[in-house]
C-alpha positions as CSV (number, residue, x, y, z in Angstrom):
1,X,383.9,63.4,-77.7
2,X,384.0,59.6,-78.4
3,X,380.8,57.8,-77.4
4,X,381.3,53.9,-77.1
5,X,378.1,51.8,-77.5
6,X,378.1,49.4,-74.0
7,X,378.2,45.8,-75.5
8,X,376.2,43.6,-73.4
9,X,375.4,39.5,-73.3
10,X,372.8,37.5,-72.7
11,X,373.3,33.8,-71.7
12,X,371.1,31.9,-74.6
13,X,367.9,30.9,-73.1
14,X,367.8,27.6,-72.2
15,X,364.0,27.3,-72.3
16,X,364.3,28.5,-76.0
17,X,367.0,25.8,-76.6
18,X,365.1,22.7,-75.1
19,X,363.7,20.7,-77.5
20,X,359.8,21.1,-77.5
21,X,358.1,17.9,-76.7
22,X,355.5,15.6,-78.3
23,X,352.6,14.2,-76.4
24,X,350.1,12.1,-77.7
25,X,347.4,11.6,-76.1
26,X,345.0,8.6,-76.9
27,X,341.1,7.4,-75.7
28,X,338.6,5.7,-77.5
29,X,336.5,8.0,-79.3
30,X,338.6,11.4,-78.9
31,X,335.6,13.4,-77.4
32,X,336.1,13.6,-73.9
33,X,338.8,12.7,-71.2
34,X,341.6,13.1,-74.1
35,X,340.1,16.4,-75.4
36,X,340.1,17.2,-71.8
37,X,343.9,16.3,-71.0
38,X,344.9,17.8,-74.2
39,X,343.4,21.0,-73.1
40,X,344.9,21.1,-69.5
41,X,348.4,20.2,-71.4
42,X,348.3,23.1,-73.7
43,X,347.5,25.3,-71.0
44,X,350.6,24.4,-68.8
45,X,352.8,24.4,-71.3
46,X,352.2,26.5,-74.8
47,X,355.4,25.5,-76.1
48,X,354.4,21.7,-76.3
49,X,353.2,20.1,-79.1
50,X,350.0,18.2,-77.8
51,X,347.7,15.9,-80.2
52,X,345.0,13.7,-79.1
53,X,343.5,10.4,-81.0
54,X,340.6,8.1,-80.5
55,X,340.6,4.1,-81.8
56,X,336.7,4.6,-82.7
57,X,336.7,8.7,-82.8
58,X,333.2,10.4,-82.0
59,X,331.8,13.0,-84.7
60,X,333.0,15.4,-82.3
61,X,334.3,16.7,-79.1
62,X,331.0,16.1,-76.6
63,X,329.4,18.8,-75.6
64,X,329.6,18.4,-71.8
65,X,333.4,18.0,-71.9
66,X,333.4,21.3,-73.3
67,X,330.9,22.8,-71.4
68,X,333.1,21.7,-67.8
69,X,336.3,23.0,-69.3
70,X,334.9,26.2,-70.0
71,X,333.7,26.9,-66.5
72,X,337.5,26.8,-65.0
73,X,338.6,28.7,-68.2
74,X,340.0,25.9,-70.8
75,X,338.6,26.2,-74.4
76,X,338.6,22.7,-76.0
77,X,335.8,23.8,-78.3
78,X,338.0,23.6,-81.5
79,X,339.1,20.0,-81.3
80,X,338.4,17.7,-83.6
81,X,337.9,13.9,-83.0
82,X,341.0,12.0,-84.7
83,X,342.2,8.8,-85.5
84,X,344.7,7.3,-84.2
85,X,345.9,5.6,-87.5
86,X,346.9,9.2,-88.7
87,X,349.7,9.4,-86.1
88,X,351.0,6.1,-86.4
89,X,354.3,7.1,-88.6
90,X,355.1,9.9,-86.2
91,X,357.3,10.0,-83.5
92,X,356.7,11.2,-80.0
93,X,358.3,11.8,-76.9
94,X,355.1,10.4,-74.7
95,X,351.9,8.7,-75.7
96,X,349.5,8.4,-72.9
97,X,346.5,6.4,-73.0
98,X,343.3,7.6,-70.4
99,X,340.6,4.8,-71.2
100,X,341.0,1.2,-71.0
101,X,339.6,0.7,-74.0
102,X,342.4,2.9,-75.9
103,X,345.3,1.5,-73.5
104,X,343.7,-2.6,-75.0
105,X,343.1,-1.3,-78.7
106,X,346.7,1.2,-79.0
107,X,348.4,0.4,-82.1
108,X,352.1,0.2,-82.0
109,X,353.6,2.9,-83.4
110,X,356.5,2.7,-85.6
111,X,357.4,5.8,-85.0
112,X,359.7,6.6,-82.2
113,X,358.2,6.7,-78.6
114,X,360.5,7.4,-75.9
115,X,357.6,6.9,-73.1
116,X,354.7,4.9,-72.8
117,X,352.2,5.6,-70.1
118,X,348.6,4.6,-69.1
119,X,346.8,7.4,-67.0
120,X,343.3,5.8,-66.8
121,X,340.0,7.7,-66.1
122,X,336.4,6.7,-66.1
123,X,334.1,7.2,-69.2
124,X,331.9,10.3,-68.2
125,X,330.2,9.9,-71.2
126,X,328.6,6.9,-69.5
127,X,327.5,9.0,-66.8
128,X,323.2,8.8,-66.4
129,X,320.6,10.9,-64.5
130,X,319.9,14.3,-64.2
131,X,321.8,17.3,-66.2
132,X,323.0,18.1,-63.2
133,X,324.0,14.7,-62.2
134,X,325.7,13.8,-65.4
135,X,327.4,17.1,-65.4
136,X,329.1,16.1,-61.4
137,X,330.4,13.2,-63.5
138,X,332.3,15.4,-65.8
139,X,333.4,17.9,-63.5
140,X,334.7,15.2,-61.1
141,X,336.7,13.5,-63.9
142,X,337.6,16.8,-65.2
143,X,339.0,17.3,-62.0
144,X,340.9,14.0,-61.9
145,X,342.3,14.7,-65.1
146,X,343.4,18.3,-64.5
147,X,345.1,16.8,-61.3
148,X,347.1,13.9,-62.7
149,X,348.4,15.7,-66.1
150,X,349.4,18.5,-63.7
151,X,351.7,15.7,-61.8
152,X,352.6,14.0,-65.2
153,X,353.7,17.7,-66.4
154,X,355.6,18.4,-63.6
155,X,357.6,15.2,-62.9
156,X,358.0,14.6,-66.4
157,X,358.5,18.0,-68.7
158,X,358.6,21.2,-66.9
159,X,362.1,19.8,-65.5
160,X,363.6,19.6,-68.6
């Protein structure tokens, strides 16, 4: 008895072929709404190659930005606040400003940036009052965030 091995093919997956984008993601000091976007980009979409940078970066990531993306299950408490200046020779596919200040102060990038896009959010690290008060700031513009870099995912890279 002869026993033939049953040859089979798979179409290549196209997800697997796609070429993994580059999003950089810039604010003014790198601690908060940039960390935060960062965080909810990853998330979406492991396969992206996410960096955030800061034109004046904090010492590091604030603590309340972590705190609010901890309670809806994101972990942003291994970033590290960068400057901008160290991505200024790369190239990316999107770099997206979320602060005013960032979107005034962006350097241009020699590198090669297909996309250019301001997503603007206010400074919760402005917020005053109570804990509790200050901590409504960051969850609203946690919320904001997590809401507009879902759209920008969608329209822009989970179609691709």
């Amino acid at each position: 008895m002869i026993f033939l091995k049953k040859l089979t093919w798979e179409a290549p997956n196209v997800a697997k072929r796609k070429k993994m984008k580059k999003v950089l993601i810039l604010c003014t000091g790198n601690s908060c709404r940039s960390q935060m976007a960062g965080g909810f980009l990853r998330t979406l979409d492991p396969e992206l190659e996410v960096f955030s940078a800061g034109t004046h970066p904090a010492e590091r990531v604030n603590p309340h930005a972590i705190l609010v993306m901890k309670e809806i299950g994101v972990d942003i408490s291994s970033g590290k606040p960068r400057h901008v200046n160290e991505f200024t020779q790369t190239g990316f596919d999107f770099v997206i400003t979320v602060c005013d200040g960032a979107k005034e102060a962006c350097p241009v990038f020699t590198g090669n940036v297909k996309h250019r896009l301001h997503i603007g959010f206010d400074d919760p690290a402005a917020a005053q009052g109570s804990e509790e008060e200050v901590l409504a700031v960051y969850r609203r513009v946690r919320d904001e965030i997590k809401r507009d870099f879902t759209e920008f995912y969608q329209r822009n890279i989970s179609m691709l």
